[in-house]
C-alpha positions as CSV (number, residue, x, y, z in Angstrom):
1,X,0.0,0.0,0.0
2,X,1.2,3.4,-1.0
3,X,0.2,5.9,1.0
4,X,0.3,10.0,0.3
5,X,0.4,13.0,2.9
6,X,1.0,16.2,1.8
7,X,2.5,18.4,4.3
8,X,2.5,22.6,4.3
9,X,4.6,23.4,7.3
10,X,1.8,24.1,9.9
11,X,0.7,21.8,13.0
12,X,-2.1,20.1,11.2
13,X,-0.3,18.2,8.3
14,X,2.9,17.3,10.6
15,X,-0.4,15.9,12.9
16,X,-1.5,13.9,10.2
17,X,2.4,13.1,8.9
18,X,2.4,11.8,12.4
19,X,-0.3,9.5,12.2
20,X,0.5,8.9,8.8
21,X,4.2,7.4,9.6
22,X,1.7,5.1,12.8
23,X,-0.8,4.1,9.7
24,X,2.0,3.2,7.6
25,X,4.0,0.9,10.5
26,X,0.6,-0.7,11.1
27,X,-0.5,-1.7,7.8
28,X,3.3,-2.2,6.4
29,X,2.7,0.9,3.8
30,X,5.2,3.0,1.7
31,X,5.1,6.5,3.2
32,X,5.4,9.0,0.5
33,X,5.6,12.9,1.5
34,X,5.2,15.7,-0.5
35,X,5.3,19.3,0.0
36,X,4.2,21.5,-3.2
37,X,6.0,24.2,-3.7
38,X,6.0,26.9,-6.5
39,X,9.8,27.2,-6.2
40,X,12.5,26.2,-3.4
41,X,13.2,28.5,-0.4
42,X,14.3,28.3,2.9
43,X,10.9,28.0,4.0
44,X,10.5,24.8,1.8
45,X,13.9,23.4,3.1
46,X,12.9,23.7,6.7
47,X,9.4,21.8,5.4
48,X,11.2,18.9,4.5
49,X,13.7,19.0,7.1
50,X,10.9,19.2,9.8
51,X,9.3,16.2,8.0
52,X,12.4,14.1,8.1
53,X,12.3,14.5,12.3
54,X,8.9,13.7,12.5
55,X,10.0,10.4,10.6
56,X,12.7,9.9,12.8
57,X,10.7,10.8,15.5
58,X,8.2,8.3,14.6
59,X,11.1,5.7,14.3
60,X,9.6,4.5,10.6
61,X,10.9,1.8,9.3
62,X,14.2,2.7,6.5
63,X,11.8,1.3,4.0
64,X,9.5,4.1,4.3
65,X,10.6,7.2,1.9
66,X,10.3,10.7,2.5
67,X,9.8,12.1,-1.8
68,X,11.1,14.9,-1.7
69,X,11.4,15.5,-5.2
70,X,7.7,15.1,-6.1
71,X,6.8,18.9,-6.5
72,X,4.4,20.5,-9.2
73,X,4.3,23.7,-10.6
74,X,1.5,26.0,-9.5
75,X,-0.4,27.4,-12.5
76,X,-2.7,30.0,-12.0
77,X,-5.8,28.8,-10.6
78,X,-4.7,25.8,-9.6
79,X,-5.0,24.4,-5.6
80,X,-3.3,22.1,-3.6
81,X,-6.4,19.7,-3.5
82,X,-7.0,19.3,-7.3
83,X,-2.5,18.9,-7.2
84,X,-3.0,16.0,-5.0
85,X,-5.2,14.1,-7.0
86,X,-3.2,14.5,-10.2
87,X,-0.5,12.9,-7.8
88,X,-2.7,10.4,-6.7
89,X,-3.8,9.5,-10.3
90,X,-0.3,9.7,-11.3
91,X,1.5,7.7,-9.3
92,X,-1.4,5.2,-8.8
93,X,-1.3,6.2,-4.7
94,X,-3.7,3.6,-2.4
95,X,-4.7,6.3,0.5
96,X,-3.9,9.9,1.4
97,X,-3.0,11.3,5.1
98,X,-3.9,14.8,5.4
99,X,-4.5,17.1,8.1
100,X,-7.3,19.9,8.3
101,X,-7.6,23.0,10.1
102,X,-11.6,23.0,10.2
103,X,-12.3,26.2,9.6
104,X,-15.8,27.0,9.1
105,X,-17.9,26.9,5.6
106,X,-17.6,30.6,5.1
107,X,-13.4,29.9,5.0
108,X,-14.1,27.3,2.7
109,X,-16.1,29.7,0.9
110,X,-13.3,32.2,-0.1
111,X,-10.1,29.8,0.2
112,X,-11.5,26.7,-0.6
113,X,-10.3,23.8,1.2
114,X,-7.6,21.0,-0.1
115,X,-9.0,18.1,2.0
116,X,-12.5,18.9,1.2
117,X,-11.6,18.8,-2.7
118,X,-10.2,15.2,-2.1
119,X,-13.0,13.5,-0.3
120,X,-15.8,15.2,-2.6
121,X,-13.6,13.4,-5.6
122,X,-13.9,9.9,-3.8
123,X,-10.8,8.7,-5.9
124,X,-9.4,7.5,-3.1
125,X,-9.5,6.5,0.4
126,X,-8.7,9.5,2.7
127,X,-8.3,9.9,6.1
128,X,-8.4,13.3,7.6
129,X,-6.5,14.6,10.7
130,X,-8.2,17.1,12.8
């Protein structure tokens, strides 16, 4: 099983990335993280870097891989949800990990919201970390 959680760098996806590296011991999954990214900064460095402790942290298995070097382009218009699932089409992925900050529908509203966009397109199994 090949299992997907993108992280952005706040509390909620390194929540899930947590669970996610638990999930994957459990059910003897291939973690893959991804952090999209219209270019590489600092910021995205210290993403990945804070990813790879949580890993550690976790104490995952060496067969579990942290992919780094999936990243998209944004194009305009695009969001992070619809990104995922051309990932998850892509590269054929069996569940995606991904936390949620629950903000309310009028949030959803004007930003839209990447872990609604996945569930709504039922491609996939999906577990969402509060």
């Amino acid at each position: 099983m090949d299992v997907l959680v993108p992280v952005d760098g706040s509390e909620y996806s390194f929540r899930a990335l947590r669970f996610a590296a638990n999930f994957a011991r459990n059910f003897d999954a291939t973690l893959h993280v991804v952090h999209f990214s219209d270019e590489a900064t600092d910021a995205t460095d210290e993403i990945l870097a804070r990813a790879r402790n949580v890993l550690d942290a976790e104490d995952v298995d060496a067969e579990l891989k942290l992919s780094e070097d999936v990243q998209l382009e944004f194009r305009p218009g695009d969001r992070v949800g619809e990104n995922v699932l051309e990932l998850v089409e892509e590269n054929d992925y069996d569940h995606v990990v991904m936390g949620h900050h629950g903000s309310g529908a009028i949030e959803r509203a004007i930003l839209g919201s990447a872990a609604e966009t996945i569930v709504r397109a039922e491609a996939v199994p999906v577990t969402i970390v509060p």
